[in-house]
N, C-alpha and C positions, 0 to 999 in steps of 0.2 A: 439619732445616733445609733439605735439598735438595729436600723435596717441593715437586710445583708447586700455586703457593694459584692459586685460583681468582679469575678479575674480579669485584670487586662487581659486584651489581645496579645497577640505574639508581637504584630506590627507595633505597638504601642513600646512595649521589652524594647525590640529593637532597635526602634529611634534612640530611646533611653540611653540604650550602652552608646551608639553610634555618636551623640550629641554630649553624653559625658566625654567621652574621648577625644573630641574633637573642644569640647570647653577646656577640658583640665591642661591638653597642648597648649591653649591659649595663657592660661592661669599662670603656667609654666615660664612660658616666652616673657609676660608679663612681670611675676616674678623676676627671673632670670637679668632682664632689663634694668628694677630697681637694684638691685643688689651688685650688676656692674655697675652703674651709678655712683652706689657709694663707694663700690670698692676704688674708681678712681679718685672720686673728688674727698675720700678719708685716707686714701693712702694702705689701706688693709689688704690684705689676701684671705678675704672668704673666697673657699676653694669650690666655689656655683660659678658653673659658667654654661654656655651652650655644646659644650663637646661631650655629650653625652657617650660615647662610644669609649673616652680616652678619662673621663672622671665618673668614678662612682657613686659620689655624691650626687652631681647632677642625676644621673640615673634615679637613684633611690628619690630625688627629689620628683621626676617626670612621674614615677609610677605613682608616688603618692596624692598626687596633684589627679591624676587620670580615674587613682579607684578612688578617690572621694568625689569627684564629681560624677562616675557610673553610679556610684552610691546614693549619693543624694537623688540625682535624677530617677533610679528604680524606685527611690521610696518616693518620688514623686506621684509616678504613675501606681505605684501601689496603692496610695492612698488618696489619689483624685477619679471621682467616678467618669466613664465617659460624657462626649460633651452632646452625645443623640442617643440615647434611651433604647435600645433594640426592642424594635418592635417585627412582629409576622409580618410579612407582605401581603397577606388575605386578608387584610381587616377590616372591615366595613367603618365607615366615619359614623358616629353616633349624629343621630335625627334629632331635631329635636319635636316636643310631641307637638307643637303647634304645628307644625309641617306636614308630618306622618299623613294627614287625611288630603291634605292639599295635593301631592303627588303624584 
C-alpha cells in the first residue's frame, strides 16, 4: 500500500470525463423514466421530466447525475494503477544463468 502509484495518463482523465457523461445521460434517462412511471400510474406531479431546456429541475437533476458519475469515474482512474507497467523500450530480457554459457 506504501508504493507510489503513478499519475494517470491524460488519455486515461479523458475517457473518464467522456464515459462519466455519457453514464450519468444514461442514469438520467433512466431515472427520468421511473419517475414518469410513477408519476402516471400514482397520479402525482413530480415536476422531472425530459424537457430539460423548459424545467429546471430536470436540469439540476442531468448535471447532478453527470458530475457524479465524472466524479466517481476520476476517482476511479486516480486510484486504479495502469493495466501494463511502463516499461523502457531498450531493455534486455533477463537470462537466466543456466543459459548464459550455452549462447
Amino acid at each position: 500500500m506504501d508504493e507510489k502509484m503513478s499519475k494517470p495518463t491524460w488519455l486515461r482523465i479523458a475517457a473518464a470525463i467522456l464515459l462519466g457523461g455519457i453514464i450519468g445521460g444514461i442514469l438520467f434517462l433512466i431515472a427520468t423514466l421511473i419517475i414518469g412511471v410513477i408519476n402516471d400510474s400514482l397520479g402525482m406531479s413530480i415536476p422531472i421530466n425530459l424537457r430539460i431546456a423548459e424545467n429546471l429541475w430536470s436540469s439540476v437533476l442531468l448535471v447532478i447525475f453527470i458530475g457524479f458519475s465524472i466524479a466517481a469515474l476520476w476517482w476511479k482512474v486516480e486510484t486504479t494503477p495502469p493495466s501494463e507497467p511502463e516499461t523502457p523500450d531498450n531493455t534486455v530480457p533477463d537470462i537466466p544463468d543456466e543459459l548464459v554459457g550455452k549462447i
